[in-house]
Chimera marker file (.cmm) of the C-alpha trace (Angstrom):
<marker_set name="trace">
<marker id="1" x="95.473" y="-260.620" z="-38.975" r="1" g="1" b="0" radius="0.5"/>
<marker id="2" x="95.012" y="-260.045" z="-42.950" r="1" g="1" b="0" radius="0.5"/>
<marker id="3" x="91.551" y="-258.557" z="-42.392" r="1" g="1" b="0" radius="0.5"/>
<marker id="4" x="93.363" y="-255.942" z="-40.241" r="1" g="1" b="0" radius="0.5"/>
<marker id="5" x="96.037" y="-255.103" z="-42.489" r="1" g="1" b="0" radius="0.5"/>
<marker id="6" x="93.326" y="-255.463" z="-45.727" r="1" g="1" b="0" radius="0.5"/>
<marker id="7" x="91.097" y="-252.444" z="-43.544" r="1" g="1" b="0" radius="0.5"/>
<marker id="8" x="94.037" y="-250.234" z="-42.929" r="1" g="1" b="0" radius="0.5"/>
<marker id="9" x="95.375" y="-250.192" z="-46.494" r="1" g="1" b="0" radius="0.5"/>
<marker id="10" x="91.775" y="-250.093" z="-48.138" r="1" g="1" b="0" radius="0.5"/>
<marker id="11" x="91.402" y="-247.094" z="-46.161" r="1" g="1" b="0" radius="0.5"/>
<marker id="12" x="94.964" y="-245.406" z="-46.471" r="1" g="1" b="0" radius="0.5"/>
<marker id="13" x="94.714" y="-246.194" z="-50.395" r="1" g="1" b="0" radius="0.5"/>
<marker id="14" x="90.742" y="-244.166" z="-50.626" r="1" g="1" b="0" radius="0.5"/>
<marker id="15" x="88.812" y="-247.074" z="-51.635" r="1" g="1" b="0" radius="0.5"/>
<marker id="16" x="87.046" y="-246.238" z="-47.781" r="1" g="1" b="0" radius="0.5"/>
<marker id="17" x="86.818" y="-243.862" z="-45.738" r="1" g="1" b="0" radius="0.5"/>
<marker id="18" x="86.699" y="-245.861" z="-42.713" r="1" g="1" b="0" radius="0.5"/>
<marker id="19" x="86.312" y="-249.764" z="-41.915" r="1" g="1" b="0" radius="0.5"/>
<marker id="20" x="86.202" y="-252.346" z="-39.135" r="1" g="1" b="0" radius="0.5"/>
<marker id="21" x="87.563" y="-255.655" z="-38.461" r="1" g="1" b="0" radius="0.5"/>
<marker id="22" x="85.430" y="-257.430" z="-35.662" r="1" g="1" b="0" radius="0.5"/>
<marker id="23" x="87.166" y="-259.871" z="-33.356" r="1" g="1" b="0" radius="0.5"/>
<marker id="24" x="88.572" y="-260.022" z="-29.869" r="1" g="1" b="0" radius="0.5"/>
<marker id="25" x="91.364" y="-260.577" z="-27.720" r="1" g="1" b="0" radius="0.5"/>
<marker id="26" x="93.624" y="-259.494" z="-30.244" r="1" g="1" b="0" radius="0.5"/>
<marker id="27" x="95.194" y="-256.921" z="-28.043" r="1" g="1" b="0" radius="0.5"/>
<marker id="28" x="96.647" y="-259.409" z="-26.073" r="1" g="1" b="0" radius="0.5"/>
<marker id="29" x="98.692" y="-261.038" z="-28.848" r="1" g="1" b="0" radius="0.5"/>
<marker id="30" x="102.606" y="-259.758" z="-28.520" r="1" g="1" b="0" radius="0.5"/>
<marker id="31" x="105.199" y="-259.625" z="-30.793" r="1" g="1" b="0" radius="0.5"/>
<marker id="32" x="106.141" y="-263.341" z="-30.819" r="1" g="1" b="0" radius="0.5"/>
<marker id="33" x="103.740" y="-264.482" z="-28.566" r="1" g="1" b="0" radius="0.5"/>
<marker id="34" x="100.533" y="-265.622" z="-28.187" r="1" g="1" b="0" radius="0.5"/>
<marker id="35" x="97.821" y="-264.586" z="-25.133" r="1" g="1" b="0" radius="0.5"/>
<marker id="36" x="94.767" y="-264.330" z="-24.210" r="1" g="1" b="0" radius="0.5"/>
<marker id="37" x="92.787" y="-265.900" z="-27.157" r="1" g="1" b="0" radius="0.5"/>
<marker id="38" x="94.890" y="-263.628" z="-29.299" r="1" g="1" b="0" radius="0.5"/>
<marker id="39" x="97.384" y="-265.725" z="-32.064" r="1" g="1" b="0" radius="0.5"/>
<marker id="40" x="98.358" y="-262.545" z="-33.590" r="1" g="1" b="0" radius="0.5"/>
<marker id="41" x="97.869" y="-258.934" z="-33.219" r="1" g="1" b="0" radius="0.5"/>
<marker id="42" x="96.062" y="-257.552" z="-36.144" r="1" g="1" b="0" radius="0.5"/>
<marker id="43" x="95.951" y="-253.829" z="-34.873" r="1" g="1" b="0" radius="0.5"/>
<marker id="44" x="99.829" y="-254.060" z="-34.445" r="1" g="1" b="0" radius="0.5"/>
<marker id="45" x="100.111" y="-255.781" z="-38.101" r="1" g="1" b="0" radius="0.5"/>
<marker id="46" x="97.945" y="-252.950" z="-39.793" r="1" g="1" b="0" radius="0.5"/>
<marker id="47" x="99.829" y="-250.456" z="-37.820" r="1" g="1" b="0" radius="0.5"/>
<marker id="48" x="103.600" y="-251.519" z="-38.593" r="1" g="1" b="0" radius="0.5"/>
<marker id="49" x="102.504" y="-252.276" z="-42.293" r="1" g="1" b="0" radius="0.5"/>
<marker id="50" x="101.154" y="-248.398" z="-42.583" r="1" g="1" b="0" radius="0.5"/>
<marker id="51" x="104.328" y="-247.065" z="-41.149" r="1" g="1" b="0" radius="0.5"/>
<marker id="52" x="106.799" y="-249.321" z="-43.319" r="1" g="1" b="0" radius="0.5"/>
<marker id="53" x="104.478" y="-249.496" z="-46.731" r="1" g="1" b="0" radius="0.5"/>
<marker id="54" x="102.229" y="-246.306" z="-47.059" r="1" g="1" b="0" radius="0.5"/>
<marker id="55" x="104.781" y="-243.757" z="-45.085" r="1" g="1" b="0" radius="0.5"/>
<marker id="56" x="102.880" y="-242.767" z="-42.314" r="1" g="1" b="0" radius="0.5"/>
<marker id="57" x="104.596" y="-241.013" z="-39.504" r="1" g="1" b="0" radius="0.5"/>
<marker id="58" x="102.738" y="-240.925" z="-36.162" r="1" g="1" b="0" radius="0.5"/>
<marker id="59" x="99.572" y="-244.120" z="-35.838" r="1" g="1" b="0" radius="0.5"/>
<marker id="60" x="97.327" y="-243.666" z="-32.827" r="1" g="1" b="0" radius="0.5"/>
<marker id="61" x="95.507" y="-246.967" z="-31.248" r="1" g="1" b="0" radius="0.5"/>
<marker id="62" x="92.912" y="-246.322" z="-28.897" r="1" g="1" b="0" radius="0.5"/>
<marker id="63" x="91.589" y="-250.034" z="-27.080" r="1" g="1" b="0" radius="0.5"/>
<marker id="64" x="88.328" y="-248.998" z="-25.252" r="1" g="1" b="0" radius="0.5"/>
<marker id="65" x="87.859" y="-252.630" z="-23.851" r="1" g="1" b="0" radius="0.5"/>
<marker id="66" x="87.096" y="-254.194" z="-20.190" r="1" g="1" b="0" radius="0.5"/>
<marker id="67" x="90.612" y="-256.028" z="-20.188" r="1" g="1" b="0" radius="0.5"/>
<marker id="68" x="94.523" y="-253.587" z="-20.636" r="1" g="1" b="0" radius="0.5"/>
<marker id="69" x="96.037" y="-253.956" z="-24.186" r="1" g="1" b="0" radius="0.5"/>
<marker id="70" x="99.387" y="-255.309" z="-22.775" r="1" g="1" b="0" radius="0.5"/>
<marker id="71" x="100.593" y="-256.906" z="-26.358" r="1" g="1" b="0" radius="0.5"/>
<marker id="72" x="99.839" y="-253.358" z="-28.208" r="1" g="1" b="0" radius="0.5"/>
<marker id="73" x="101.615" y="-251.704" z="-25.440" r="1" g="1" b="0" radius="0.5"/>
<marker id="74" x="104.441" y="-254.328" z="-25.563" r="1" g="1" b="0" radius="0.5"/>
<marker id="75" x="104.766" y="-254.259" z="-29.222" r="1" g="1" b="0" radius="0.5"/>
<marker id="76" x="104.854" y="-250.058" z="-29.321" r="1" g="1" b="0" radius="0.5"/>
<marker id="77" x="106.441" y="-249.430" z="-25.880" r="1" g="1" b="0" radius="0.5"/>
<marker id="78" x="109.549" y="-248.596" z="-27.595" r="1" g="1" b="0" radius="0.5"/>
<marker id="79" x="108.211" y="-246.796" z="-30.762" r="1" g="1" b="0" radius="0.5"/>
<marker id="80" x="107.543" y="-243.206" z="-30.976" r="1" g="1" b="0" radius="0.5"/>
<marker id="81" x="105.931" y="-243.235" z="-33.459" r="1" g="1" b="0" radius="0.5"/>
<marker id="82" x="102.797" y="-245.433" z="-31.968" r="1" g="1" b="0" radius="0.5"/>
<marker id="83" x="100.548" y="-243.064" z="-29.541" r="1" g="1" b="0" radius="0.5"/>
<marker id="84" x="98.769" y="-246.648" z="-27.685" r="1" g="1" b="0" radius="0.5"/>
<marker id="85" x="95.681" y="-245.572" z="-25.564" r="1" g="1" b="0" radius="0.5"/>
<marker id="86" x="94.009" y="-248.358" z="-23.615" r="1" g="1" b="0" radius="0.5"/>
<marker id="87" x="90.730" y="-246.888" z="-21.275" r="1" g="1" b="0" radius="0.5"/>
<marker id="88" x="90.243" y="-250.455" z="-19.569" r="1" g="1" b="0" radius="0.5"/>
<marker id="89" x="88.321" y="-251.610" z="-16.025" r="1" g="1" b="0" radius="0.5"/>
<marker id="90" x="90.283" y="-251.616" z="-12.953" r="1" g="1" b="0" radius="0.5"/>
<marker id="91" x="93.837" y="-253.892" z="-13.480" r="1" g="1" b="0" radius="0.5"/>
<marker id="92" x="93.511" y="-255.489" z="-9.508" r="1" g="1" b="0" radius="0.5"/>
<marker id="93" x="90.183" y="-256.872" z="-10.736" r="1" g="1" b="0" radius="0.5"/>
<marker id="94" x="90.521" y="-258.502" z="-14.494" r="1" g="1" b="0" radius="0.5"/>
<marker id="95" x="92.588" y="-260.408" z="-16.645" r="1" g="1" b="0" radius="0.5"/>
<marker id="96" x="95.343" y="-259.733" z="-17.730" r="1" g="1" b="0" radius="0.5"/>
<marker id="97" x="96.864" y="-257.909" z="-14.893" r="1" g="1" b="0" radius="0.5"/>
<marker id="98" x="98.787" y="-254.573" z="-16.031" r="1" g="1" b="0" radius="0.5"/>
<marker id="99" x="97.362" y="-251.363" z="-17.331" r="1" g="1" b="0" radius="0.5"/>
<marker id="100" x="98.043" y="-249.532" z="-14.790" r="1" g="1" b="0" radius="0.5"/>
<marker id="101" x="98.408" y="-245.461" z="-15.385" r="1" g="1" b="0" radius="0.5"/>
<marker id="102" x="102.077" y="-245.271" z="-14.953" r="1" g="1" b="0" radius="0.5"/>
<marker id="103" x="103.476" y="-247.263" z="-18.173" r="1" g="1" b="0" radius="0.5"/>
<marker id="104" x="103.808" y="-244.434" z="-20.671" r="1" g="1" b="0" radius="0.5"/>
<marker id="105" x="106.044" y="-245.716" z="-23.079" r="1" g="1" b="0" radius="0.5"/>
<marker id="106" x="109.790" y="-247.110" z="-22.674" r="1" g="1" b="0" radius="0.5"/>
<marker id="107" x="113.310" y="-245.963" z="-24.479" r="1" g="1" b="0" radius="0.5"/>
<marker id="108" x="112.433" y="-243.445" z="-27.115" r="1" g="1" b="0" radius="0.5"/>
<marker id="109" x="108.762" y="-243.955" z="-26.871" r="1" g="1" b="0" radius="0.5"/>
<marker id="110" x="108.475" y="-242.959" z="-23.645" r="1" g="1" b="0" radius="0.5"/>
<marker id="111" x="105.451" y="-240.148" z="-23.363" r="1" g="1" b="0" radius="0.5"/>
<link id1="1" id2="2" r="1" g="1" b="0" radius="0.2"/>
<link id1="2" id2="3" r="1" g="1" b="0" radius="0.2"/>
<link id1="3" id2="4" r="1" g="1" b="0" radius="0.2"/>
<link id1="4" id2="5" r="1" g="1" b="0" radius="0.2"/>
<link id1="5" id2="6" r="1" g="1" b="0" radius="0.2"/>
<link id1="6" id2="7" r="1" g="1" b="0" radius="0.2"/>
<link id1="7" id2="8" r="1" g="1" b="0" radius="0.2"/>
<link id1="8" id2="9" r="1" g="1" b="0" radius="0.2"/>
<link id1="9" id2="10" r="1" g="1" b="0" radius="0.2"/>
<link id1="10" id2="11" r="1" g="1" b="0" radius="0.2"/>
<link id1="11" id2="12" r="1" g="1" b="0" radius="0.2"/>
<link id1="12" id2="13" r="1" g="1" b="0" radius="0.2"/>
<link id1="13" id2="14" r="1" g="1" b="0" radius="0.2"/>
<link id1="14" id2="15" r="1" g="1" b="0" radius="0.2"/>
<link id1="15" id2="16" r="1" g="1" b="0" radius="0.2"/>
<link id1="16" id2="17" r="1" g="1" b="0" radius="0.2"/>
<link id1="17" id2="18" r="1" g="1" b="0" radius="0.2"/>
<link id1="18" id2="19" r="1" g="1" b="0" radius="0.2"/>
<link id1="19" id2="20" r="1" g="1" b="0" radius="0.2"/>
<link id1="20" id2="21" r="1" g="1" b="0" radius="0.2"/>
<link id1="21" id2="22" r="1" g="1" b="0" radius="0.2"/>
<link id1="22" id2="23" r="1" g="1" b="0" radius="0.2"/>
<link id1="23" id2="24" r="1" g="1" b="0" radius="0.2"/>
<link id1="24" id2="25" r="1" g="1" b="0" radius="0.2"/>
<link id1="25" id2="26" r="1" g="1" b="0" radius="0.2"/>
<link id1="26" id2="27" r="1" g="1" b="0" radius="0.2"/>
<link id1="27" id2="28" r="1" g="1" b="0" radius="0.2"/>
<link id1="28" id2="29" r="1" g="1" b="0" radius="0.2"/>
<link id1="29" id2="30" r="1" g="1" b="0" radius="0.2"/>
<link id1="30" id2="31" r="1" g="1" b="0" radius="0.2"/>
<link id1="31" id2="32" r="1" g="1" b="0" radius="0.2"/>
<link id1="32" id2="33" r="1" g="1" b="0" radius="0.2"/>
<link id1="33" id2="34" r="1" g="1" b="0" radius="0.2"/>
<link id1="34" id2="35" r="1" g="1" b="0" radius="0.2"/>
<link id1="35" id2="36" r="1" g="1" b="0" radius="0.2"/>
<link id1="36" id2="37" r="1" g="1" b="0" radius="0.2"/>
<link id1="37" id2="38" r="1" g="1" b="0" radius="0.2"/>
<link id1="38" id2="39" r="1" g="1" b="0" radius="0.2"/>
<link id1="39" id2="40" r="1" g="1" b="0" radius="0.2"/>
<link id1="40" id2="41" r="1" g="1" b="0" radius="0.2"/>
<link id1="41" id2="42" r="1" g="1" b="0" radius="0.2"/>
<link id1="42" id2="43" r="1" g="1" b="0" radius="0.2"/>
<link id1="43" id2="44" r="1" g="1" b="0" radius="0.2"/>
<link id1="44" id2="45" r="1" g="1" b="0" radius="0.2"/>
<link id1="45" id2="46" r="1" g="1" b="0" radius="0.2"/>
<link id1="46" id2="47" r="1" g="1" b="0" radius="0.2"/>
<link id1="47" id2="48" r="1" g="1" b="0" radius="0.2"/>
<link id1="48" id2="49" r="1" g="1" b="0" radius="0.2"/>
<link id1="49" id2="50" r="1" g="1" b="0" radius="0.2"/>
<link id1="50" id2="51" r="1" g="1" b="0" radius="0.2"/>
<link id1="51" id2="52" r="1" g="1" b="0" radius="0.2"/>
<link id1="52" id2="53" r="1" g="1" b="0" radius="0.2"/>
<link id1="53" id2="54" r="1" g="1" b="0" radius="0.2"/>
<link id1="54" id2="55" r="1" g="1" b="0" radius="0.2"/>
<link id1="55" id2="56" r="1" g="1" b="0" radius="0.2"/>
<link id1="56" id2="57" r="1" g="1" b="0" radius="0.2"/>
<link id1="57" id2="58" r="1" g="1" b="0" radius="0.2"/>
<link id1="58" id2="59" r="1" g="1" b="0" radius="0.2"/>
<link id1="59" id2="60" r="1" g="1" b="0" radius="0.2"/>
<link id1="60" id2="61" r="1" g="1" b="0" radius="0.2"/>
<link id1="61" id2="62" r="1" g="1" b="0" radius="0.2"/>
<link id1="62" id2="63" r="1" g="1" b="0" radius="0.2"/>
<link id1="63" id2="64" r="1" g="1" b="0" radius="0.2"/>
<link id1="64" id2="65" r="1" g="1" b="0" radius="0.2"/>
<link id1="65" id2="66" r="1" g="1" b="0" radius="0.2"/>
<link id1="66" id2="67" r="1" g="1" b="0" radius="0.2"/>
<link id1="67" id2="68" r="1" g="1" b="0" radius="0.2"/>
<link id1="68" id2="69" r="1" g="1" b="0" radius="0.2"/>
<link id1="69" id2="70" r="1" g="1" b="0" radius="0.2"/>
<link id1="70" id2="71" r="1" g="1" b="0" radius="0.2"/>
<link id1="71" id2="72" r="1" g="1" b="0" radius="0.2"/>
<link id1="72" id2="73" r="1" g="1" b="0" radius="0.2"/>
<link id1="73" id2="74" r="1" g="1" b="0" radius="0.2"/>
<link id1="74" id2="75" r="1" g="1" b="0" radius="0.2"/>
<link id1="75" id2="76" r="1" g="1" b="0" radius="0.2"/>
<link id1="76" id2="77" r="1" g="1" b="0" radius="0.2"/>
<link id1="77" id2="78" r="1" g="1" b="0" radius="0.2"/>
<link id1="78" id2="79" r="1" g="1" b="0" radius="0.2"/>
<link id1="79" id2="80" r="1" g="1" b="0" radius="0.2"/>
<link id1="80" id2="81" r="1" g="1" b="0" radius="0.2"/>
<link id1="81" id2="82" r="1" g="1" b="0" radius="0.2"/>
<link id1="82" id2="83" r="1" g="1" b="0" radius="0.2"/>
<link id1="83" id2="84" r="1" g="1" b="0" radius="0.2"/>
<link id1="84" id2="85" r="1" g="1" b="0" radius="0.2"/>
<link id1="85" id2="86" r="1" g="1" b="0" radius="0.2"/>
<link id1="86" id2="87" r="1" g="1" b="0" radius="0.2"/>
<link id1="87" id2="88" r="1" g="1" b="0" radius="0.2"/>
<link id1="88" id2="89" r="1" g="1" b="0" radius="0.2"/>
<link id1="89" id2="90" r="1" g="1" b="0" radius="0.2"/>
<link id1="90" id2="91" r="1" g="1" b="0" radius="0.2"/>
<link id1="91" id2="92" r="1" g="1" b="0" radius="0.2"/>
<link id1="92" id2="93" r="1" g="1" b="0" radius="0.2"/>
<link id1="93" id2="94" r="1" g="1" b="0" radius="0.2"/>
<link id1="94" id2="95" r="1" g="1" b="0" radius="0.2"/>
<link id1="95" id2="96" r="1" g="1" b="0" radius="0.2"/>
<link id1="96" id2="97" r="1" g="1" b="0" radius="0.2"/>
<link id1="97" id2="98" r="1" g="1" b="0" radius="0.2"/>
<link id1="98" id2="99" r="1" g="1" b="0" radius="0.2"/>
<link id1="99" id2="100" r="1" g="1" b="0" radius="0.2"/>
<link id1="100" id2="101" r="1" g="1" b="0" radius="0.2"/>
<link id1="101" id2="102" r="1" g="1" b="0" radius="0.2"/>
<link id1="102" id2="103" r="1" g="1" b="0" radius="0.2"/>
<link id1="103" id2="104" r="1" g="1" b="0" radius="0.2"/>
<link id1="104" id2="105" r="1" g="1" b="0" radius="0.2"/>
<link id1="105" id2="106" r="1" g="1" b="0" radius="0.2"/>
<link id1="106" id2="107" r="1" g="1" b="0" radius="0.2"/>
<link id1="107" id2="108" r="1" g="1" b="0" radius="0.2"/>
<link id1="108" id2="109" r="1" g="1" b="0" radius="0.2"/>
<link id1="109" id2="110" r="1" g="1" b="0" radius="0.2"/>
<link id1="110" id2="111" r="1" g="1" b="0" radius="0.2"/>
</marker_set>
């Protein structure tokens, strides 16, 4: 989870202009849970710590993987601030079981 939050303020500070953290399963972490080989959710640690520390108003996440980012989406359901974009296979066919096309967001961060 540091190496996420290290990228996204080595970037947001100038020292880079882009960077990558590789790992997986990460988008499966929650909040205060655990899932799916992910401990802790990295991309929603950089993304809350960019929005509370460095100011930045609207954060878009974009998880091009086989499986549906349900921790991401679970962590910035409610916050419309986070735009959360997962292109993932088929949910009736893979782990973890949502994803479908019709959870856009809950509360305020609905859309």
């Amino acid at each position: 989870a540091g190496a996420g939050k290290l990228a996204g303020e080595l970037v947001q500070s100038g020292a880079f202009s882009k960077a990558i953290v590789i790992g997986g399963g990460v988008q499966h972490a929650g909040r205060n849970y655990e899932k799916g080989f992910g401990i802790f959710s990295d991309v929603g640690i950089c993304a809350q710590n960019l929005m509370e520390n460095y100011g930045l108003e609207r954060i878009l996440i974009l998880d091009a993987d086989a499986h549906a980012g349900d921790g991401i989406y679970a962590i910035f359901a409610h916050d419309p601030r986070v735009l959360f974009i997962s292109i993932h296979q088929d949910p009736c066919t893979l782990y973890p079981g949502p994803g479908y096309r019709n959870p856009i967001g809950e509360g305020e961060g609905l859309g």
